[in-house]
N, C-alpha and C positions, 0 to 999 in steps of 0.2 A: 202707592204702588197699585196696577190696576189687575187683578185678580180674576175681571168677569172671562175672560180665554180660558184663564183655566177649568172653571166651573163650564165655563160652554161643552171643554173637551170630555171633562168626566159627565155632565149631561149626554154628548152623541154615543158614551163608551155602553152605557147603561141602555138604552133607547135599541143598542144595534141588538146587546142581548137579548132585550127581552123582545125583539123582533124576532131573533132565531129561536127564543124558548115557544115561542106561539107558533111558528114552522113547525117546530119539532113537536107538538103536544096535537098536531093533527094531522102529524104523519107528510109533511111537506117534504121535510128533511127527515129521511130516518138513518139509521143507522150504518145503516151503506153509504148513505151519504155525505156525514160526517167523517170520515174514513177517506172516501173521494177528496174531499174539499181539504182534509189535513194533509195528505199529499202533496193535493196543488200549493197550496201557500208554503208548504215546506223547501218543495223540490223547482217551485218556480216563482211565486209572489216575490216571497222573502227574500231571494237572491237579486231579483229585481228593482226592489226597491234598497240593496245595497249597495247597486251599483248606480242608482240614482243618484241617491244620497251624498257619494263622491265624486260629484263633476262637478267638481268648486272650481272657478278660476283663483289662481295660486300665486302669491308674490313672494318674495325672498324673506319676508319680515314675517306672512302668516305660515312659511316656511316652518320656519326656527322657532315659532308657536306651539305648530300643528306636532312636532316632535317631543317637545315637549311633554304637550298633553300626551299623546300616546304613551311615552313614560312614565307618565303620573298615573293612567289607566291602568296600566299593568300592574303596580304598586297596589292600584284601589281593587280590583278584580283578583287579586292574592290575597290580599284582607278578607273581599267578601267570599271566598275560598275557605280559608277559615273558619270562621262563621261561620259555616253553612256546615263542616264537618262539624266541628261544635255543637251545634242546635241539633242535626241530627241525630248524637249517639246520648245528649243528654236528654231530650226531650220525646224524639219515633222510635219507641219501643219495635214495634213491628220493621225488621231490616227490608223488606217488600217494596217499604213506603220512602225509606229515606233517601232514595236519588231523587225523587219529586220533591220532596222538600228542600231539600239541595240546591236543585237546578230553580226553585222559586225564589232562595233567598240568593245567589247567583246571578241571576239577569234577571232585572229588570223592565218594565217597557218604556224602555228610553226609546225610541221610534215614534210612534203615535205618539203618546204621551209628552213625551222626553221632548219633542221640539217645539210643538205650540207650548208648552209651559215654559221653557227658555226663551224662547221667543216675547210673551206676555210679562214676564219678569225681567228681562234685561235687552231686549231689542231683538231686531234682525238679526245683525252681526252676531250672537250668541248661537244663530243654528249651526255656523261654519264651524265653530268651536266643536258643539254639539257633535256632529258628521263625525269629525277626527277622533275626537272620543272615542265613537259605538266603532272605529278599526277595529278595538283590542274586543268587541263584544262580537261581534260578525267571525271573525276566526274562533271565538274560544265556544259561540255557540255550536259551532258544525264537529267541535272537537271534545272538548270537555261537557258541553253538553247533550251531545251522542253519549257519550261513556255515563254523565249519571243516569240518564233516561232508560240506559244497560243493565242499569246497575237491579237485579232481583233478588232478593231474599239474601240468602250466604254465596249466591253465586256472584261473585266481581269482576266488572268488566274490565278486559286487558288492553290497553290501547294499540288500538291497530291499524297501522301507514294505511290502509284502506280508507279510514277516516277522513284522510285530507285528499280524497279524491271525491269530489264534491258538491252538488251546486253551488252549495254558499261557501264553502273557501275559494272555487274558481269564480263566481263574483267580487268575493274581496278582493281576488289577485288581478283581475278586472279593473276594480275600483282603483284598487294601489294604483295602477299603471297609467291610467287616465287621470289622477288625482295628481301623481308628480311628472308627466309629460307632458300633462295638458293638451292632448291630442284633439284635435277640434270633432267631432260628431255631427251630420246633419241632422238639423233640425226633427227630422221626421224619425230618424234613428232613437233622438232621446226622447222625442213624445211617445213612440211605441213602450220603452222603456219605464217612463211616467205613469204610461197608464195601466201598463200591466203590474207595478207595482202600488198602484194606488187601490187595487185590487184587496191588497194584503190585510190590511185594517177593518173594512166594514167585513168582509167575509171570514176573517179570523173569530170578531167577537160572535158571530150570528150564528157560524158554527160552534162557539161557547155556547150559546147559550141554547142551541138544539141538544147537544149534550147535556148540560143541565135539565133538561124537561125531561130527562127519565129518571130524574131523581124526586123524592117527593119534597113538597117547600120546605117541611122540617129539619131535613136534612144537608140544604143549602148554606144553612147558617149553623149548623150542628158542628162539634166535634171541637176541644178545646186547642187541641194542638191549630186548626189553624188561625186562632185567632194569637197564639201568641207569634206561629208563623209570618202573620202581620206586624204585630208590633216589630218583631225584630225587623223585618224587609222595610218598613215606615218611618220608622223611628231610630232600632238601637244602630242597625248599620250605619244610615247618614252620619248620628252621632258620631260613632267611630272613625269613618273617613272623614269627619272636619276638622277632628282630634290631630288625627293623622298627616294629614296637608298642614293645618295650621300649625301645630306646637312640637311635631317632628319631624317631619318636611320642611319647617318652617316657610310656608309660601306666603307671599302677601299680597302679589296680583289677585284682584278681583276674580278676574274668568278663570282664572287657573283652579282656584277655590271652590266658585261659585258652581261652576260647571259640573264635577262630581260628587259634590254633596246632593246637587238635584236631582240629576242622574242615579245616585243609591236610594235616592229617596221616593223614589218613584214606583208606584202597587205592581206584584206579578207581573212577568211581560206575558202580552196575550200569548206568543206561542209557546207556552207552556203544555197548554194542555194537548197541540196540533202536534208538538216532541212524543209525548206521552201517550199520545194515540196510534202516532206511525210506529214509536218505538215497542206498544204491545205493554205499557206502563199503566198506573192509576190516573186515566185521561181524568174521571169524579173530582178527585182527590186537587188534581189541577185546575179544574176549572171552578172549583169551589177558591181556590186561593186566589184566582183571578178576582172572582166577584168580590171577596170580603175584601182583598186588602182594594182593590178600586172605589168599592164606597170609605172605605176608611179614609183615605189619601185627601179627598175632600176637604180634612181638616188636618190632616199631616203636612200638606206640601205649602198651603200658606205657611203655615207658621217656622219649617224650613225659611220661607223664605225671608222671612222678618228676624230668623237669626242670621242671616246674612247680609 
């Protein structure tokens, strides 16, 4: 199994950081900046490269697939739902802290991450999979993950139909609609598209890691909660959703399988900490989760893979 893609992608994921931690420690990027740029990737990358994502050409067989997984998705994203409330009322003491915890062990960075590693482990055809998937991620980020980003101290956020008024739920709705009519797009339509969401990735981590450079080094790897933050988002989730599909779902298809165990298994998604900044959250607190569980994965996501 060839694994050098994946180590390639957590090499650029680290590189882009500590590019933007060297911006940010000479005042390149300051703080206004970072603030700018979580914005833009919020209210325009991200939706961008959502609608990307789903301009699959579509047949009747990856039809009855694609529904499927979406299915399975939502099963898996209730799990990690759980989870997430669990870890936070046994483990973040401080109520402040626990919708960032939450929303790290919740989504994932199946995006960047999530495709070149399915891609490198089970082919091309595994991105389409892939896409259909992150549906159920793309809606519950702009919703439920608004709400824990809300979520402050003993004050609870209430969910509010204002929520799914949108960028990124009106790109999924986008997506959806281009994804099962197959509306043809010119060419220059979708490279516009492409290239404003390819945007999202290198200026996501670069503004991670300008926000990190106001923290001192010690304090990047400090603090025990996030490393067991890690473990869980690394380790105990995937475990639980293969549990889950395999021996209660009973699934036996490969991709059906294969495809959300990678997916849970995959470090903090970068816009973690771009939520947590717009949202007035512990941006720190998330971009430290970013960092740790992304070197840890390193040796997490092979060894997922070889239980597969």
């Amino acid at each position: 199994m060839q694994l050098t893609e994946v180590y390639t992608q957590l090499g650029i994921l680290f590189l882009l950081m500590f590019f933007g931690y060297g911006l940010g420690k000479v005042n390149i990027i300051t703080s206004v900046g970072t603030e700018v740029f979580s914005k833009f990737i919020v209210k325009v990358a991200l939706p961008a490269i959502i609608i990307s994502g789903m301009i699959i050409p579509l047949t009747p067989e990856k039809l009855h697939t694609a529904i499927y997984i979406v299915g399975l998705s939502i099963a898996t994203y209730a799990l990690a739902y759980g989870v997430a409330i669990g870890f936070s009322k046994v483990f973040i003491k401080d109520r402040s802290e626990r919708g960032v915890y939450s929303f790290a062990i919740v989504f994932s960075n199946a995006g960047f991450m999530g495709y070149p590693v399915l891609q490198a482990l089970f082919g091309k055809e595994a991105i389409f999979y892939g896409a259909v998937y992150n549906i159920t991620f793309n809606i519950l980020l702009y919703t439920l993950g608004i709400k824990l980003m809300e979520m402050k101290g003993d004050i609870k956020s209430k969910f509010n139909l204002r929520h799914l008024i949108n960028p990124g739920i009106t790109a999924s709705a986008i997506g959806l609609i281009l994804f099962i009519t197959g509306i043809p797009l010119p060419k220059f339509v979708i490279g516009t598209i492409d290239a404003v969401g390819s945007l999202c990735t290198p200026l996501s981590m670069i503004t991670i890691g300008a926000m990190l450079s106001g923290l001192p080094i010690r304090k990047m790897f400090s603090g025990v909660k996030v490393y067991l933050l890690a473990s869980t988002r690394l380790i105990v989730l995937p475990l639980l959703t293969f549990c889950l599909l395999k021996y209660i779902l009973r699934i036996e298809d490969s991709w059906l399988l294969a495809i959300p165990v990678i997916v849970a298994g995959m470090p903090v998604a970068s816009n973690a900490a771009m939520m947590a900044k717009q949202y007035d959250n512990n941006s720190e607190i998330a971009s430290q989760t970013i960092l740790v569980s992304t070197l840890f994965s390193a040796v997490t996501i092979p060894l997922l893979a070889y239980l597969l």
